[in-house]
N, C-alpha and C positions, 0 to 999 in steps of 0.2 A: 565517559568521553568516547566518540564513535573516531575510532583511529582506522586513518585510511591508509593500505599497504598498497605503495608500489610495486605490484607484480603482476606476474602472470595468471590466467587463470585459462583453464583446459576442462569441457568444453567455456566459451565463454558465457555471459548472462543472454548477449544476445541469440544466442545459440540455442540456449534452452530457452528461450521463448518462443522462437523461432518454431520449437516442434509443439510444443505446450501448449500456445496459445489457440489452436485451433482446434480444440479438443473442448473448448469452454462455450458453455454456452452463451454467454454475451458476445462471443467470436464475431465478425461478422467478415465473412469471408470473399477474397477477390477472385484475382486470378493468380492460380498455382500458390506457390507458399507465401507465408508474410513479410514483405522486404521491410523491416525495421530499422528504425533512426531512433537514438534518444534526443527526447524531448525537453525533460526535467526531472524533478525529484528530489527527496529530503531523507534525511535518516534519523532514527531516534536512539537513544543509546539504551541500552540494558543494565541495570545500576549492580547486575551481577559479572556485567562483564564478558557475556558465557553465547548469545545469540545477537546475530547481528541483524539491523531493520534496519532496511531499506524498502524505500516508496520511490518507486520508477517509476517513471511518464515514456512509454512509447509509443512510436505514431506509424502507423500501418501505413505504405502507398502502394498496396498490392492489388488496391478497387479500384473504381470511378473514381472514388472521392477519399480524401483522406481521413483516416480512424485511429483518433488516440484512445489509449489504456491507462487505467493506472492499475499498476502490479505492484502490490506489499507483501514483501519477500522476508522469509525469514532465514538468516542462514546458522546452520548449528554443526557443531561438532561431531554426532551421533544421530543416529535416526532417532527422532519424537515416537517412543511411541503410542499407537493405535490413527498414526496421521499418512497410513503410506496412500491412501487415495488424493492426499493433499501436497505428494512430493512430483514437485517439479525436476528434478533432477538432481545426479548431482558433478561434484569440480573440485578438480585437484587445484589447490592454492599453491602459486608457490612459496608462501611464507606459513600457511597455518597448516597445509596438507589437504585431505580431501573432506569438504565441508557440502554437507546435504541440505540445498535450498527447497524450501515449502512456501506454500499456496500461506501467506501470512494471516489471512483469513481463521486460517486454523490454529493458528500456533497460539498460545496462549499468554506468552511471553510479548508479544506485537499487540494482541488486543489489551494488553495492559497499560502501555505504554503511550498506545493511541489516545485511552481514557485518559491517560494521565495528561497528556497532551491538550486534550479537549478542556480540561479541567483547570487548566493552567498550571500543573504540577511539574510541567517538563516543556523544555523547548524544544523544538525542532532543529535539527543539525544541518549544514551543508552535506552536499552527497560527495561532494568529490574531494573538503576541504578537512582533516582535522580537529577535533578544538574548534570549529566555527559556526555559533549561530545560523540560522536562518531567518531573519528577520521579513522574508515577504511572504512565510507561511501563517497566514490568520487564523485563529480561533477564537471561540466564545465558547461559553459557560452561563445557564441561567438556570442553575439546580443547586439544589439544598446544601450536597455535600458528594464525596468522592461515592463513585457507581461502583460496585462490586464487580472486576470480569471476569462473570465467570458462564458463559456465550458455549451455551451446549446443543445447538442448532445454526448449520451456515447453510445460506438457498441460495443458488444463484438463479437470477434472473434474466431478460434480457438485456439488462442495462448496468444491473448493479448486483452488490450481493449483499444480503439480507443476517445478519449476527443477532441471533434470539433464547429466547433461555435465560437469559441473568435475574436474580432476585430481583422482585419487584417489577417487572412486564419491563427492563430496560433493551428496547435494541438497538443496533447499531449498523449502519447503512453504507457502504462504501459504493461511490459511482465507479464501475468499470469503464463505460464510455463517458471522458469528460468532452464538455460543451463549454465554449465562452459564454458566460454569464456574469451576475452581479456575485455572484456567490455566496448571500446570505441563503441563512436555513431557511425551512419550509417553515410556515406558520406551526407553531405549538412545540416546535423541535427545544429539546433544553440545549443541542451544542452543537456547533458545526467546525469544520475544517474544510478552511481555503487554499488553494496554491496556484500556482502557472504555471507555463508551457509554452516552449516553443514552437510558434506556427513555422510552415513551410517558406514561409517566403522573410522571415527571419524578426519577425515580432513578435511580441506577447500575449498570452490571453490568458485570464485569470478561470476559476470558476469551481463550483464546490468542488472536494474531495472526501467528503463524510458528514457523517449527521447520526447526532444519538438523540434517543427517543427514552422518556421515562414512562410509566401509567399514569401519572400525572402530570404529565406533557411539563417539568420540571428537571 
């Protein structure tokens, strides 16, 4: 169960992203630093209890035009090691103490959970509520049986970041820059994840959030 503590947190989420996010290369940069607003977002629980996932929608108005993200964050207790290229920073909690957030990409505990997810093995949580479903986060599954994660290459791209390496040629696709769309997968893809986001002028927009791929397009 993803338990959400009312407290403080020093610096905040948006804080570190704030310096983080320009440092990536899906960035896409305006003027001076990134004035961020959350968007949306979903969390998954860890059945050990031990790392916390969260999937944040943030939305850049520091360009022309406005640019949302999605960031899957992992937050842990102790430094992962061999992930300090993937550490985002870190934050004194004031209920857990000081918890070191990662590029979730990497963490191994987030890409399990994500499959599990896709797979139908796990629901997606509210970000901000306890105990509470997420019921407008969609997934599909058109594969044989559970994917092994075990994702020993991450690339980022312009747009998205690329999870490769697993048994079996499986990889796993996360859009950095979301788009409104229908948000079904790509042709041959065995799995995808949908979500929303808050536009600026206070509507919705739905559109992918990931995509796993087997060598058998399964």
């Amino acid at each position: 169960m993803a338990v959400i503590h009312r407290t403080t947190l020093t610096p905040t989420k948006d804080e570190l992203l704030t310096s983080w996010l320009p440092s990536r290369p899906w960035y896409r940069p305006g003027t001076g630093a990134p004035r961020l607003s959350r968007a949306g977002g979903f969390r998954l629980d860890d059945p050990a209890g031990e790392v916390g996932i969260e999937f944040m929608v943030v939305t850049d108005t520091a360009g022309p035009e406005p640019v949302t993200y999605l960031v899957p964050l992992a937050y842990r207790g102790a430094p992962l090691e061999g992930a300090e290229d993937a550490l985002v920073g870190t934050m004194d909690h004031g209920v857990l103490g000081e918890r070191w957030a990662y590029d979730g990409c990497h963490d191994p505990v987030l890409t399990t959970e994500l499959l599990a997810l896709i797979e139908g093995r796990s629901q997606a949580q509210a970000q901000s509520v306890s105990d509470t479903p997420d019921h407008d986060i969609a997934r599909s599954f058109a594969g044989r049986g559970p994917v092994a994660a075990a994702f020993t290459s991450v690339t980022d791209g312009a747009e998205s970041t690329e999870l490769t390496g697993a048994p079996h040629g499986a990889a796993l696709r996360l859009q950095r820059i979301l788009c409104p769309g229908p948000g079904t997968p790509p042709e041959g893809a065995a799995g995808h994840v949908e979500g929303w986001w808050q536009l600026q002028d206070g509507t919705r927009a739905r559109g992918l959030f990931a995509t796993l791929r087997t060598a058998s397009g399964e």
